[in-house]
N, C-alpha and C positions, 0 to 999 in steps of 0.2 A: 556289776558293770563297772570296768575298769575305764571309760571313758569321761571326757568331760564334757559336758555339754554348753551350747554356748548359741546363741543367734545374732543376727545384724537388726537388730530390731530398736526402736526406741521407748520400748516396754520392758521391762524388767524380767527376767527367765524366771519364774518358779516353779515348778507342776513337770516330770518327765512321767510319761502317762507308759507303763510298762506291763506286757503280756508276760505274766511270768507263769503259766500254765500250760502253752501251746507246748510242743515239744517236749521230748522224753527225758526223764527223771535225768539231772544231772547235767542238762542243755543250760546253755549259759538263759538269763531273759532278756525276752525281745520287746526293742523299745518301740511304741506306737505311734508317737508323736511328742511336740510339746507345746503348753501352753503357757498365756502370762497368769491367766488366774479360771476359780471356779466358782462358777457363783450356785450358791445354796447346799457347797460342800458342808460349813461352819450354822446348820442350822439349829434349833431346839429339838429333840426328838420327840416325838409324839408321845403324851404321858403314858404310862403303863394302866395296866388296867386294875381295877380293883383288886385284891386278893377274898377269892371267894370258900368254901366249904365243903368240902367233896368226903363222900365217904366207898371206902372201896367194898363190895360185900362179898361173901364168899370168897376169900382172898386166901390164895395159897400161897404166900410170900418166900421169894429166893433173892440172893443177891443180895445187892444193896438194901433192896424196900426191906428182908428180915435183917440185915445190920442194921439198918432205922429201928425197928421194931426191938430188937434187944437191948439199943440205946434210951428207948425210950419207957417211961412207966407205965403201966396200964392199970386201971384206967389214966388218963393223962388231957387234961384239956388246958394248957398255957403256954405263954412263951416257953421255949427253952427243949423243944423237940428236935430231935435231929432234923436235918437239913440235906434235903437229897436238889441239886440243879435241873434236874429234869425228867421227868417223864411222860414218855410218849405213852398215849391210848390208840392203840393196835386192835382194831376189833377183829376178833375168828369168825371167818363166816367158811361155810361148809363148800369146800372148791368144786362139787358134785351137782352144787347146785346155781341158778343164777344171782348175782349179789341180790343185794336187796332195791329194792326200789330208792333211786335218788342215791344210792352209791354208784361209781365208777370206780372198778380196778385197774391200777397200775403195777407195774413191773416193783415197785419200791413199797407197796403199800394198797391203800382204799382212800378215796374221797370222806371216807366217816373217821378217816384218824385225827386225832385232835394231841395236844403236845400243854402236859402242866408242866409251868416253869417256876421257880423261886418257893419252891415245894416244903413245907414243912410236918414232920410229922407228929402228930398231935396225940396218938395213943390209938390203941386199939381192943378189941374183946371179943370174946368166942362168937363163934357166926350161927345161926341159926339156921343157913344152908346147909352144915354140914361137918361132920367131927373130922377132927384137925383146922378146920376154914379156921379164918378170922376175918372180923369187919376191920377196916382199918379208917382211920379219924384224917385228915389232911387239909392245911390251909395252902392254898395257891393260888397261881396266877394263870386263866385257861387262856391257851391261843391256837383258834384253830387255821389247819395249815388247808391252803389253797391250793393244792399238787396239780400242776401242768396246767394253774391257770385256771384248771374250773372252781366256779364256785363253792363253798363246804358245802357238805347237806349231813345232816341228822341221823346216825341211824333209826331204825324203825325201832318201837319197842320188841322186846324178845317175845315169841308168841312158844307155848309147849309143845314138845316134838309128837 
């Protein structure tokens, strides 16, 4: 925004409050307004949550999580495990059937997806699911997501087919 902003006011201009998403890739941004100030912009943010203990079972690792995994030694329980920033928990539920009770499907996802962030991995060893699995060892931080506003819910435990 090649513009200068400016008002007749006897408050000081700070804040130019700007849409910079409406309009198609490459559209100049559009300005919404201005203010002299925000109050509870500059606040403390809410502590983080503990980092808790998660173990993945039968884990057939691609990607990142086996770069974590060849980064790391096995067995391994200390500081100093690779470092993945995110992963989401995507549950598979069978699209033939109806979700499970207390999930809601979305176009993006389920209601039972949940998101570990600030991820560490801590080591891993063969699975007892099944040859080639591994269990895998991780300390994080769980946050689950509230998609479209509904509440999370739980999935149910897995029952045998």
């Amino acid at each position: 925004m090649d513009h200068v902003w400016t008002w007749n006011r006897h408050l000081p201009l700070r804040w130019l409050l700007v849409d910079e998403y409406t309009g198609d890739p490459g559209d100049p941004d559009v300005a919404m307004g201005v203010c002299a100030d925000i109050d509870g912009l500059f606040v403390a943010p809410e502590p983080l949550p503990e980092p808790e203990r998660f173990t993945l079972l039968g884990c057939d690792p691609a990607g990142p999580l086996r770069e974590a995994l060849d980064a790391a030694p096995a067995p391994h329980d200390g500081p100093g495990g690779a470092w993945l920033p995110t992963v989401m928990l995507d549950p598979v539920h069978d699209p033939q059937r109806p979700p499970p009770r207390g999930c809601q499907r979305y176009d993006i996802g389920c209601s039972c997806s949940e998101e570990l962030f600030d991820v560490e991995v801590l080591g891993h060893r063969p699975s007892s699911e099944g040859h080639g699995l591994v269990d895998v060892e991780l300390r994080g931080r769980l946050r689950i997501l509230p998609e479209m506003h509904w509440p999370p819910a739980r999935c149910p435990p897995s029952s045998p087919e």
